[in-house]
MILUM-932513 format. One record per residue (C-alpha): residue number from 1; residue in one letter; chain; x, y, z. Coordinates in nm, 4 decimals, padded with zeros to 6 digits. Example, Ala and Ser with C-alpha at 12.3 -4.5 7.8 and 13.67 -1.06 7.14 Angstrom:
BEGIN
     k   r   c         px         py         pz
     1   a   A    01.2300   -00.4500    00.7800
     2   s   A    01.3670   -00.1060    00.7140
% end
This chain:
BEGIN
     k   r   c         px         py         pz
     1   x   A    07.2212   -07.0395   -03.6257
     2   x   A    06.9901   -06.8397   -03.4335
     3   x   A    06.8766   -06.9105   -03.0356
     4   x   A    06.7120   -06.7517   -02.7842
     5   x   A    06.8353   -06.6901   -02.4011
     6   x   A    06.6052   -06.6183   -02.0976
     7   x   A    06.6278   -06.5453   -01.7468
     8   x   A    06.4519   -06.2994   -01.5231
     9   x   A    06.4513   -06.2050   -01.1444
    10   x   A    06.2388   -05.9974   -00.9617
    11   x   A    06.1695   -05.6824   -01.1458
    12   x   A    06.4364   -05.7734   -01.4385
    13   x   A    06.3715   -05.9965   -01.7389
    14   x   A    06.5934   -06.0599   -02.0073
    15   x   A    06.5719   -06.2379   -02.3569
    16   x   A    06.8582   -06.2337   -02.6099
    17   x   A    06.8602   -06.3180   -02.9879
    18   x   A    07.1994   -06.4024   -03.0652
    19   x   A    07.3755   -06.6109   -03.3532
    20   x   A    07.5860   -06.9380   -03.2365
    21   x   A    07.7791   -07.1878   -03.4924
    22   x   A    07.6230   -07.5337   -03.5426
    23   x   A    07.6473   -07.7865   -03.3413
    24   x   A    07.6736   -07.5240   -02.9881
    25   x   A    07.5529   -07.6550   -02.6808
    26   x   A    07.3385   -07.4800   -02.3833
    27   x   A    07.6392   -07.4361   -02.2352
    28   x   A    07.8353   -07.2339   -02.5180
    29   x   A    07.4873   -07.0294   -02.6023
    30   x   A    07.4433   -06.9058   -02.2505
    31   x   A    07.8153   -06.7887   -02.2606
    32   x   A    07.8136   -06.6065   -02.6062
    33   x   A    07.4751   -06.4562   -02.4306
    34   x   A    07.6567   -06.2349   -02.2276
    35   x   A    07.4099   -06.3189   -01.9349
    36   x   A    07.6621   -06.4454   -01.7136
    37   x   A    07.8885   -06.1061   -01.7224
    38   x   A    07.5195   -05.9159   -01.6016
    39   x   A    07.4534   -06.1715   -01.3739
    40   x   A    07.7615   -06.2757   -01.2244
    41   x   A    07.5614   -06.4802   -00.9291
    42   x   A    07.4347   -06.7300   -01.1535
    43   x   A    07.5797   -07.0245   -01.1052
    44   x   A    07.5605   -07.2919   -01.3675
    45   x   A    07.6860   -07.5758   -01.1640
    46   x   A    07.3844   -07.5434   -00.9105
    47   x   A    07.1185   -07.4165   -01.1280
    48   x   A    06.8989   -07.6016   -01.3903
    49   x   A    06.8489   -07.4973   -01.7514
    50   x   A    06.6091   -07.5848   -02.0016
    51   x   A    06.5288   -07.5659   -02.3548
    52   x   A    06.1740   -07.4129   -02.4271
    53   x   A    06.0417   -07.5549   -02.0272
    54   x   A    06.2229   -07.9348   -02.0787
    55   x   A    06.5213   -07.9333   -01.8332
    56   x   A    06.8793   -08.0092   -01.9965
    57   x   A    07.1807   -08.0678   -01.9663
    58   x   A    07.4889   -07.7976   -02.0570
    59   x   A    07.5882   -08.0051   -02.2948
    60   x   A    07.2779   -08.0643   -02.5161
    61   x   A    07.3379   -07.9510   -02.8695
    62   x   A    07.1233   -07.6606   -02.9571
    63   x   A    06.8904   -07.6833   -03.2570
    64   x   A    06.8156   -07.3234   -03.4698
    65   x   A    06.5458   -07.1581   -03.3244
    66   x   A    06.5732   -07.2983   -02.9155
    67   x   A    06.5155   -07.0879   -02.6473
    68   x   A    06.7745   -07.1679   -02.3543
    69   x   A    06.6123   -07.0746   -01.9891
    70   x   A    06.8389   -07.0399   -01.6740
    71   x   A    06.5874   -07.1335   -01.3727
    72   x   A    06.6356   -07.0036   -01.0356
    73   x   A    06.5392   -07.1866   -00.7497
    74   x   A    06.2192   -07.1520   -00.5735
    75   x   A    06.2238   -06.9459   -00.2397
    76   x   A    05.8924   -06.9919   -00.1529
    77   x   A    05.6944   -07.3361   -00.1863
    78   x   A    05.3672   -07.2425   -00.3457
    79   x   A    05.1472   -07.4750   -00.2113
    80   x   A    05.2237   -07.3102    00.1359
    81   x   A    05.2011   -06.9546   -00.0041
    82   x   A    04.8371   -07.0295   -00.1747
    83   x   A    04.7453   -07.1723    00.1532
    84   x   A    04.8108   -06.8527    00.3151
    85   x   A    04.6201   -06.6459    00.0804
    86   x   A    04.3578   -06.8727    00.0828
    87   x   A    04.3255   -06.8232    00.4878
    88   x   A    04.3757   -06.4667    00.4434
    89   x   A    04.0931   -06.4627    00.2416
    90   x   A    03.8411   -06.5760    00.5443
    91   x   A    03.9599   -06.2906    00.7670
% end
């Protein structure tokens, strides 16, 4: 079957087609991706993944047609970082 694999950093995006046999989970698409080997700092154990924006587990069985997404964690909390544009803004 046929899935989809995201994940993007600053500057670097990147979303593979690939085939997988039935019954793979997130875990076993994101390894056939190849992303891992191009992005050997992700680390599965500490970051969340998701199927088309619902977190998951590794183990969820993919269905034909998901998109898997590897989240990275958020530097920058963006309530603080609109309230700093926003007071920018009166300058």
């Amino acid at each position: 079957m046929q899935i989809g694999v995201a994940y993007s950093e600053p500057g670097q995006q990147i979303w593979l087609n690939i085939e997988v046999p039935d019954s793979s989970t997130v875990a076993e698409g994101i390894e056939r991706s190849g992303i891992l080997k191009q992005f050997p700092h992700v680390d599965l154990s500490a970051q969340k993944v998701g199927v088309f924006g619902r977190l998951v587990k590794l183990d969820a069985v993919l269905k034909p047609g998901d998109r898997i997404e590897i989240y990275r964690g958020i530097i920058a909390d963006p309530e603080t970082v609109r309230r700093r544009d926003l007071d920018s803004d009166d300058e």
